[in-house]
N, C-alpha and C positions, 0 to 999 in steps of 0.2 A: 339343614343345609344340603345343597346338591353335591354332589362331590361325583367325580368322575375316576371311572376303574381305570387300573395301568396295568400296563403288559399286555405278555398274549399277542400272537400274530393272527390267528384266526378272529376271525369280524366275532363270530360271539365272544370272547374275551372284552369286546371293545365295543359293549350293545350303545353307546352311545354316539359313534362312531366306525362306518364301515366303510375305514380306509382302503379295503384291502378291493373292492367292488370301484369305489369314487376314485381313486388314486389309481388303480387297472385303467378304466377308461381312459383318464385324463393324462396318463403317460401314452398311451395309445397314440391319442391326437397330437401330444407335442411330439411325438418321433417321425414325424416325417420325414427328415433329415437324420441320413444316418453318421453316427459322431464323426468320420471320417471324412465326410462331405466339405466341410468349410475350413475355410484360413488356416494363418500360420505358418507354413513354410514361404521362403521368399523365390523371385523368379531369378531364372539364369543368368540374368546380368548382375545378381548381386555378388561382393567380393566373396572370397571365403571367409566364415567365422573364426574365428580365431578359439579355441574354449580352454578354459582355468587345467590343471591339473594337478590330481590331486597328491599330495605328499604324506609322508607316516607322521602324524601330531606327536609321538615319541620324538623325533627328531627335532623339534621345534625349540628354541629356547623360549621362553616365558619372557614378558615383558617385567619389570620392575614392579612393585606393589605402588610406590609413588607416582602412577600413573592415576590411580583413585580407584573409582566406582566404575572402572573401565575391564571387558576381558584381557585376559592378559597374555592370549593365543589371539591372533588370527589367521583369516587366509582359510584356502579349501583345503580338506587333510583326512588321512583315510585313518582308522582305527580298527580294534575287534572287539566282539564280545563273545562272550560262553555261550551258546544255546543248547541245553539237552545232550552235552557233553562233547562239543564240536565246537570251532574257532568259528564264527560270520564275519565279514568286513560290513561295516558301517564308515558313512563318509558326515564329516562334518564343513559345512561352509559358515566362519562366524568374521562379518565384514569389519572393514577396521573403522575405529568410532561406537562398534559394540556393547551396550552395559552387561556388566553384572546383571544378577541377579532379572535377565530377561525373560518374557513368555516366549519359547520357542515355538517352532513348528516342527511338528514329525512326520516326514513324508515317505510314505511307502511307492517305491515305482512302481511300474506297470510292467512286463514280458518283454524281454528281448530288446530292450535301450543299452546304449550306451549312457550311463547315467552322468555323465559332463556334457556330453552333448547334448541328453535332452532336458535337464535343468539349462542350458545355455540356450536352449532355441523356446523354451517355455517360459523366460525372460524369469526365473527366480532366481538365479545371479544378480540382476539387474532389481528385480522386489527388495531381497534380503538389501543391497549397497546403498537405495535409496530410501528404508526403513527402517537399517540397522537392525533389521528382524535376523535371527539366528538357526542357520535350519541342521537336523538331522535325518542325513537320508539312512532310507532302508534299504535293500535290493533283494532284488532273487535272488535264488542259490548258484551254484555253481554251474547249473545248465542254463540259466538266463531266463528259466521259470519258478514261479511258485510253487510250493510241493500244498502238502495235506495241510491244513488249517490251521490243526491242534501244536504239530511242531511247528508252522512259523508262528504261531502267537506265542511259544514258547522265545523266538529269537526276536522279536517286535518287543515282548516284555526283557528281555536282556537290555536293548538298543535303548528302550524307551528309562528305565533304569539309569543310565549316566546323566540323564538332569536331573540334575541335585544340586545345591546351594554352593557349596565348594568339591566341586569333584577335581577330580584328577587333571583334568587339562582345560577344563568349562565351568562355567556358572549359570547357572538357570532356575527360575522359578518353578516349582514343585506343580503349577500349570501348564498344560499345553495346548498350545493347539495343532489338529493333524489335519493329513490331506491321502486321501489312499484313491490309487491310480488302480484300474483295473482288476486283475487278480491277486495285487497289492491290499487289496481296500480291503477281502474278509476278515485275514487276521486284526487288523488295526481296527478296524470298526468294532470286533469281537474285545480287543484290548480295550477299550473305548467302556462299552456296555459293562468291563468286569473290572474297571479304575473311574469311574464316571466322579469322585470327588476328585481327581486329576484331571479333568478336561473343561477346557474352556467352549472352544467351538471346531467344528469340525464338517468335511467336506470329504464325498466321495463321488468318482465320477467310473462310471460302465460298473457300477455296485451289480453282483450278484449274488446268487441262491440255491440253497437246494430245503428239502425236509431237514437234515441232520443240522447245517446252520441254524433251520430255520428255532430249532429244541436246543442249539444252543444259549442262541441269544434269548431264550423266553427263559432259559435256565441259571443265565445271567442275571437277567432282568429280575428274577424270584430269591435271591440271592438275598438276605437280610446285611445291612452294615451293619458291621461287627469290628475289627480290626481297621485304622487310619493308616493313613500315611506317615506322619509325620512321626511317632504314631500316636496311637490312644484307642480304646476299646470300649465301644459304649456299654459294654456291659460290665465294665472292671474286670474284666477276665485276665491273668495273671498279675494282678498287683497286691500287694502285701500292705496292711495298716502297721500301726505307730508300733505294734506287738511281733511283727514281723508274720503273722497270723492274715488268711486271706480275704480281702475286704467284703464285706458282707453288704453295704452301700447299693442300694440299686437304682437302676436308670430310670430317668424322670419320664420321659416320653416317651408315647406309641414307638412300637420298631419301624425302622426308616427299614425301604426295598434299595437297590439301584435301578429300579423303574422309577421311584420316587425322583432321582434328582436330572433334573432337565439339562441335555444339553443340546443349542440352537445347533443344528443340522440342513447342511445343501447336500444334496443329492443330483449330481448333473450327467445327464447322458440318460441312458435307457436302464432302469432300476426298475428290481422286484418289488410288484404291490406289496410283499409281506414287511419289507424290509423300511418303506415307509408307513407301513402302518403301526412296527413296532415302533419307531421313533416318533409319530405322531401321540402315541397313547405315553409316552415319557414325557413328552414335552404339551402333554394336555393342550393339544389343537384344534382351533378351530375344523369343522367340516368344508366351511365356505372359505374357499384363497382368494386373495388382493394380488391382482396382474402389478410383475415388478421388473422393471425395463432390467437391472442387471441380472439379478435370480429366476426369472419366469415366473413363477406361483409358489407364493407365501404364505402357508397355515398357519396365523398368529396363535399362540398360547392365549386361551382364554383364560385370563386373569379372576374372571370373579368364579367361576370352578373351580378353579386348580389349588391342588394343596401342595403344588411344590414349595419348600421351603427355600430355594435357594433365589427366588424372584419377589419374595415377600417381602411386605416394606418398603418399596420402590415399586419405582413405574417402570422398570427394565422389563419386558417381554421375551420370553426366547420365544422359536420359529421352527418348522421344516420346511423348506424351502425346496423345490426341483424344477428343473426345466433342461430338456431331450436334447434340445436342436441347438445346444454352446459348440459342437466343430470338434476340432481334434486336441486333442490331449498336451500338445507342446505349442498350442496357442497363445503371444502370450494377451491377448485378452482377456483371454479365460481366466488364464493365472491369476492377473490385475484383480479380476471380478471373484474369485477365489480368496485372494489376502484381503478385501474390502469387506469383504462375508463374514472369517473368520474376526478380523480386528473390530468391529462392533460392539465385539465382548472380551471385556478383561473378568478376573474374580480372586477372590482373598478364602483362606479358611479351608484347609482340607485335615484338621485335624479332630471335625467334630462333624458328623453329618445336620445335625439340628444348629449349625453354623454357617456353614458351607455358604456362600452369594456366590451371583455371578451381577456383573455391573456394566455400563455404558463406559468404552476406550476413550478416552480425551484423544483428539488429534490435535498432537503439541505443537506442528508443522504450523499448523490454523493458528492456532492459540496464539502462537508466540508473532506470528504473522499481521496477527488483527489488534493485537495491542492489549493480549491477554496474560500474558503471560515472559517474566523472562527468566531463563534457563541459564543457567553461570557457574563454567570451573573458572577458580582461580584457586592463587596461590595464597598461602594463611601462615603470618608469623610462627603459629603456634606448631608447624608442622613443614616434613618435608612431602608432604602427600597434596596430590593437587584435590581438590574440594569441589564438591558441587552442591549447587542448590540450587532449588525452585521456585519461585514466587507466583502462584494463580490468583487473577484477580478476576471473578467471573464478569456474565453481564451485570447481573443482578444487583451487584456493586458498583460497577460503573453507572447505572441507572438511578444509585440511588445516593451515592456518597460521590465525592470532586475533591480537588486539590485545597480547596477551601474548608467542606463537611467531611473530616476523617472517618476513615472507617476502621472497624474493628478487625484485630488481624489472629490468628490461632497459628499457633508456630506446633508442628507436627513431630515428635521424634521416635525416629521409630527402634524396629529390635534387633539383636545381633544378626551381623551376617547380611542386614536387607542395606537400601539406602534410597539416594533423596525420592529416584524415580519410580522405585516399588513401593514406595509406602503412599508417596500422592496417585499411585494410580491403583496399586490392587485394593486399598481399604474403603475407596469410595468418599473420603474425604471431599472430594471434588466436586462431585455431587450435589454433596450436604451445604457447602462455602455458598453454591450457588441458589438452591432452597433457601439457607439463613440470611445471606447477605454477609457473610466475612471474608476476607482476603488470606489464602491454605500458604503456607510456608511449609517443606518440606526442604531436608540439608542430611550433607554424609555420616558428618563427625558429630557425635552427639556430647560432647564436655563442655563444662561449665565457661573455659576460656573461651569457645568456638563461639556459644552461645551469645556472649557479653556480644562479642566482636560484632556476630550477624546481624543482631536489634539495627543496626546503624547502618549496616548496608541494605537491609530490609525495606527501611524509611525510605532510602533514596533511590531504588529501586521501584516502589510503589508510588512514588510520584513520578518517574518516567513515564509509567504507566497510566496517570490520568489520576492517582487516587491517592492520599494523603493516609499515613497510618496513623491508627489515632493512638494517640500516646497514651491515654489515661485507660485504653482495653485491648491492651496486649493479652493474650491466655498462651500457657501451652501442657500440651499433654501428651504422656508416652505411651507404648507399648511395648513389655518385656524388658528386656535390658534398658530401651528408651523410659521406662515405668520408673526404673530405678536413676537411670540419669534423670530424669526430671523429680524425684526425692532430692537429689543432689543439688539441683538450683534452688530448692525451698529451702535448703539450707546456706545461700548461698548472698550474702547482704546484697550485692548488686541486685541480683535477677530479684530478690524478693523484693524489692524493690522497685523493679523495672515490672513484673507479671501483676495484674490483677486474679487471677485465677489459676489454678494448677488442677488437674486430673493427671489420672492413670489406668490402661485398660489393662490392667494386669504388670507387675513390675517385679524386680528385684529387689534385695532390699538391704542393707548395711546397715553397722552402727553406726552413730554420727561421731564425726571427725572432732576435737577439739576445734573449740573457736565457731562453732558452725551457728549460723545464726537462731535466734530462739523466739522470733516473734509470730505474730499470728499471722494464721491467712488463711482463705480458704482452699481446703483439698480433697477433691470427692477420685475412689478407687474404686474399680469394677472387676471382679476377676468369676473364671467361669468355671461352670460344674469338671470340665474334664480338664482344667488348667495346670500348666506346670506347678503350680503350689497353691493350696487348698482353697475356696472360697469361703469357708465357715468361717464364721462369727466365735471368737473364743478356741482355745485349745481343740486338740482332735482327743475324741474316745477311741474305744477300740471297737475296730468296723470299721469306724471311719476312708475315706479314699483322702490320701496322705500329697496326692499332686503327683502328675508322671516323671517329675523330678527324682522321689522320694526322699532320701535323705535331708532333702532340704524344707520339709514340710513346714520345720518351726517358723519360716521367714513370714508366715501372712497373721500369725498372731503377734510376733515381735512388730512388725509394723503396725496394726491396731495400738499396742500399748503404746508407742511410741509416739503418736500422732494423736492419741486420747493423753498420754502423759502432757504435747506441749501445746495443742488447744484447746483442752476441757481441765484439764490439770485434775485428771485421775489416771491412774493402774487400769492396766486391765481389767484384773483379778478384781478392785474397787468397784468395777463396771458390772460385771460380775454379779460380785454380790448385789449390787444395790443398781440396778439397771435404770439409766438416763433418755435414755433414747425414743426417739421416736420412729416406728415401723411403719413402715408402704411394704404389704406382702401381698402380691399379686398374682402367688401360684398356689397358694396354700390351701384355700377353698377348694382347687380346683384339682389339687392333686391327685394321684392314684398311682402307684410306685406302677414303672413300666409300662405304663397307660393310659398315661396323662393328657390329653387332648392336643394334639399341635396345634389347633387354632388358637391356643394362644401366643403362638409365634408367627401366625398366619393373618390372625383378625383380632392384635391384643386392645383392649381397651384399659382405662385408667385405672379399671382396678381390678380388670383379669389379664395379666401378663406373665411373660418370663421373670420377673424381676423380682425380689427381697432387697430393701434398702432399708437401712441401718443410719439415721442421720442426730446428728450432738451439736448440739448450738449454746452458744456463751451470748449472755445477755441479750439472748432472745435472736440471732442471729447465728444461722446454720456454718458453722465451720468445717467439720468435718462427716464425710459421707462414707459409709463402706457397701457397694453394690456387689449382689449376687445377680448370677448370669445364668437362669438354668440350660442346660443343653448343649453352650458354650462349649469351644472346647480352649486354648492359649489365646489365639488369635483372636483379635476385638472383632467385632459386626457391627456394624451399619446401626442398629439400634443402640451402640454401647458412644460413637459420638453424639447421636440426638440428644441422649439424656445430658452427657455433659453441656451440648450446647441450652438446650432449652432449661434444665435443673439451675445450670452453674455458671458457666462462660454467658450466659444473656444476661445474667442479674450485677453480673459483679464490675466495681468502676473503680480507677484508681482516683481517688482524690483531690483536690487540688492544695491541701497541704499534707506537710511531709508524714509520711508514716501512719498513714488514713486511706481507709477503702471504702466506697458505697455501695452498697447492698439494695438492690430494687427489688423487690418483692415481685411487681408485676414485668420487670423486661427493664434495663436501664432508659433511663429517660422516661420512663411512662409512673406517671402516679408519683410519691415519696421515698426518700432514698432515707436510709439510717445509716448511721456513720461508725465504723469499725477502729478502733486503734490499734495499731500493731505493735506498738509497744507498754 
């Protein structure tokens, strides 16, 4: 196989590629136009601007929690953080109508702005109110310049640190996207190269360089992933097994660099060839660029070389993209063509590098516009909190299913802390619906009461839209806490009732409630090598990795017995000794503890893959499935709905009498169906 080297600023590092020569030139010729040449400011007859100003977010009351899946700050608002033992101010602007759990932007300014005026004259005021996008600025120091590299990337990582899930006054997805102005843009680019499983996409405009940048970033770049964010340690490095003794367990795969994981990069203004050469060899670039009316020249990621894992599996492309002659810095054209760059790319998974996507942004505005989609808070008996949910009906559906021919619908739910619009947009869900042909439902509240409720506002939702939900293939499936709520509806007589199919990318797990229902059905579970609770099959030994939970390690064998006890009707332990099952092991050949081939995460086929499945079937029909996930880390991938859709949610049909499910072996509707009783 060809495989292309990463890293390295010097053209030898990069013998298949010498950006550093092709990308000199060709910056040359676009800089004719010095960035200060063009647009942006307006002429003398215009009024004066009026600009926001900013207030201390300590001051601020919070909004109510029964507002939902909404921030609960807004408005422009100044704050601080720690850097290297010194107070910085950091400004936050989060527009009202803002979600939760959002991809932010982090913007570093450029020398000598007033930072309200020139976010107001660069029309990001105006981006973030008409995107709901969430931005944190960065600024110079107290003189109105950037100092040495190393201490502001010291206060760039403080700044960039307050997105987190539930912080202190904000909510934000553990992604970003940045924007660095000027002498702004070293540290953050350098931030960038040394968090690259926290970056979505990113833009730097008057980027420069010297030799000692140039050894940092290649020192970054050389950098093995070791420790996550979230966190998790692909080498098990500080975790303890079921002995309290240190886990002896070792990592399935080759070591991942952060040269390894791409992220789509614009470079605009007059930029050091080294600087995109390093980012060309991350993002495995083409040599030859596509002229691009907003970006100027776009090096697409050559997809059949690259071993990036985080593009695998899709037809997502990342990029580096540059072009001299975009004008001055508080342009807002620029800006516009800036947020259009970055939004491109969403992504899910940074707590496993052999996990990690990055995926194609839905524009909901469109969606919802073209008859794709409808978006809905209201108000729910079961609660005083206002509710949201999602309804996507791709093209692919509309093409192929009508208000007459139903189509099949997957109700999404997701895990603590996320909601409706980070789980249909960072898991890629949306994608998939559109590849399969099924109609994505994603919602806030993930209980058994909520659920009942929404099946029926779902239906008439989906016929507003053109499309009819078919009632006899409803599926739904969780992730994490949603893993274990959707336990809870299969135990639950409506929904099992109402669901042909059940999965889970990883869940929680409880004992069953009195009264809970006991009938059959089908339910296939995937959880991953670095997951909050173990993915083995049977009890843990000792060595074993116990889940980054730890204490709660017992929860993913309690659930096997319990799911072997009510649709195969044995014990664990029964299973155990006298083993039933049928195995699809598709890394076991291939293995080599810590050196495992990523192509099989890269180029897997049917029977060389990440996967180990575990499936038990009664009277000759597969009921329950338990999926290993090598490399994984909590969070699902993109490979972990396929299988449930193509494995499970295609084959399985509700009935048309009571207490009966059809089982299609080949895809429902195609070929013979066998008939399942549930009770």
């Amino acid at each position: 196989m060809k495989t292309a080297k990463k890293g390295g600023l010097l053209s030898g590092s990069l013998p298949r590629r010498d950006f550093g020569k092709l990308l000199g030139s060709h910056m040359l010729l676009l800089s004719t136009l010095p960035l200060a040449a063009c647009g942006g400011g307006g002429g003398d007859s215009d009024p004066p601007k009026v600009y926001p100003v900013a207030t201390p977010i300590d001051n601020t009351a919070a909004q109510p929690a029964t507002i939902g899946s909404y921030q609960r700050k807004t408005g422009y608002f100044t704050w601080s953080v720690t850097a290297s033992g010194a107070s910085r101010e950091v400004e936050i602007y989060i527009p009202k109508g803002a979600r939760q759990r959002e991809y932010w932007i982090g913007i570093t300014l450029p020398d000598g702005v007033q930072s309200n005026k020139f976010l107001g004259d660069a029309g990001w005021f105006d981006i973030a109110d008409q995107n709901l996008a969430c931005l944190l600025i960065m600024k110079p120091g107290s003189g109105g310049t950037w100092g040495d590299v190393t201490a502001e990337l010291a206060y760039v990582s403080a700044a960039m640190a307050t997105l987190v899930s539930s912080g202190t006054h904000y909510s934000a997805m553990t992604y970003h996207y940045v924007v660095g102005y000027g002498a702004g843009a070293a540290p953050l680019q350098l931030y960038a190269a040394n968090t690259p499983l926290s970056m979505i996409s990113q833009v730097y405009l008057e980027a420069s360089t010297n030799a000692t940048y140039n050894a940092l970033l290649t020192a970054a770049g050389n950098t093995q992933v070791g420790a996550t964010l979230q966190p998790n340690h692909m080498d098990f490095v500080g975790y303890v097994d079921i002995n309290g003794n240190p886990v002896t367990q070792q990592r399935t795969f080759a070591a991942q660099y952060y040269r390894d994981v791409p992220i789509p990069t614009w470079f605009v203004g007059n930029t050091a060839p080294s600087l995109l050469s390093y980012w060309a060899g991350v993002n495995d670039c083409s040599v030859v660029s596509i002229a691009d009316t907003n970006f100027g020249q776009i090096f697409w990621q050559e997809k059949e070389i690259s071993n990036a894992i985080a593009t695998a599996g899709s037809d997502v492309k990342s990029q580096v993209a540059t072009d001299a002659s975009i004008g001055r810095f508080d342009n807002p054209a620029v800006t516009k063509n800036i947020y259009g760059f970055l939004t491109q790319y969403s992504g899910y998974d940074n707590n496993s590098v052999y996990g990690h996507f990055i995926t194609k942004r839905l524009d909901y505005k469109k969606a919802i516009a073209a008859g794709n989609m409808v978006y809905k808070d209201h108000m729910w008996s079961g609660s005083t909190t206002q509710q949201t949910y999602i309804v996507y009906v791709p093209d692919s559906v509309k093409k192929n299913y009508s208000a007459s021919k139903p189509a099949p619908v997957v109700f999404c739910t997701h895990g603590a802390g996320q909601t409706a619009f980070v789980f249909m947009e960072a898991t890629d869900v949306k994608e998939l619906a559109n590849k399969y042909g099924f109609i994505a439902v994603t919602y806030d509240t993930t209980t058994t009461a909520y659920l009942t409720d929404l099946v029926a506002l779902v239906k008439q939702d989906c016929l507003s839209l053109g499309v009819a939900a078919d009632a006899s293939r409803l599926y739904v499936y969780g992730q994490s806490a949603g893993g274990g709520a959707t336990t809870g509806f299969a135990r639950d007589e409506t929904l099992v009732g109402t669901f042909a199919a059940f999965g889970i990318t990883s869940g929680t797990f409880s004992t069953a409630p009195a009264g809970s229902s006991t009938k059959l059905l089908p339910f296939y579970a995937i959880y991953g090598e670095y997951d909050y609770w173990p993915m083995k099959f049977g009890p843990l030994a000792a060595g074993d990795f116990r889940g980054s939970q730890g204490g709660q390690y017992a929860l993913s064998a309690n659930a096997q017995d319990y799911w072997l006890n009510r649709l195969i009707g044995k014990t664990l332990t029964q299973e155990l000794a006298l083993p039933t099952y049928a195995l699809r092991d598709g890394i076991s050949a291939s293995l080599v503890p810590q050196n495992t081939s990523i192509n099989l995460i890269l180029k897997p086929t049917a029977t060389a893959n990440r996967y180990r499945t575990y499936t038990w079937t009664r009277n000759g029909l597969p009921l329950f499935v338990w999926g290993q996930c090598y490399g994984r880390g909590h969070n699902l991938i993109t490979g972990d709905i396929q299988k449930l859709w193509e494995e499970w949610f295609s084959k399985w049909q509700r009935g048309s009498q009571a207490n009966t499910l059809l089982y299609w072996a080949d895809g429902v509707g195609t070929g013979s169906s066998a008939v399942l009783s549930q009770v």
